[in-house]
N, C-alpha and C positions, 0 to 999 in steps of 0.2 A: 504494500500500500504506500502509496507516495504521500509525502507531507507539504504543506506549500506553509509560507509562512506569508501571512497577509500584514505588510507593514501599514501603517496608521496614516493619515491624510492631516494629523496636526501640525507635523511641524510644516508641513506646505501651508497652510490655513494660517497660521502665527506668524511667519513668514512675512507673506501678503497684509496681512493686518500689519506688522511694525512698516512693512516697506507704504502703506496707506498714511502711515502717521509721520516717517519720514519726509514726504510729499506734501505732507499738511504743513509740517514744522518747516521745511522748504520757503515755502510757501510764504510764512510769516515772517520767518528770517527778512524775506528778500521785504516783505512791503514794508516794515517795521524800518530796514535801515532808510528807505525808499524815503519815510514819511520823517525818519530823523533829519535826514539830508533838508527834506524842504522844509521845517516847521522848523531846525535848530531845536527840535529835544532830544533832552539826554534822557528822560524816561523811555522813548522810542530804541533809544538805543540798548538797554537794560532789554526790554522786550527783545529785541534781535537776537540781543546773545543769549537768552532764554529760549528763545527758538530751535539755536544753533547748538544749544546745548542738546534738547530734547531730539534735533534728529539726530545727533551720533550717537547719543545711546541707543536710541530706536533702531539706529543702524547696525551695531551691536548688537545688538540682541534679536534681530533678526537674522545676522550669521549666525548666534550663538543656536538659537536655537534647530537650525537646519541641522547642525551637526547632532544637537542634541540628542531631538527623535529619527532619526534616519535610521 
């Protein structure tokens, strides 16, 4: 009798979700500096790097987890 082993569809799914929040944080990174640039706020820019923090952990943990459940 042969045995198959059926690996699991999460860490594809976790994946895709951190690589969505990358995209988000992206995203705000770029209008956040965009709106410091034109308004001359330093709150604007705190939000940026808040941004830019949150995609490369998300980024992070999106490899991370690939390898995790593979």
């Amino acid at each position: 009798m042969a045995e198959t082993k059926q690996g699991s569809d999460l860490g594809t799914g976790l994946s895709v979700l951190f690589g969505l929040i990358v995209v988000l944080a992206s995203l705000a990174t770029a209008t956040a500096a965009y709106l410091s640039e034109t308004q001359g706020s330093d709150t604007m820019q705190i939000l940026s790097a808040v941004g830019l923090t949150v995609a490369l952990v998300a980024a992070g943990l999106a490899v991370a987890v690939i390898h995790l459940y593979e």
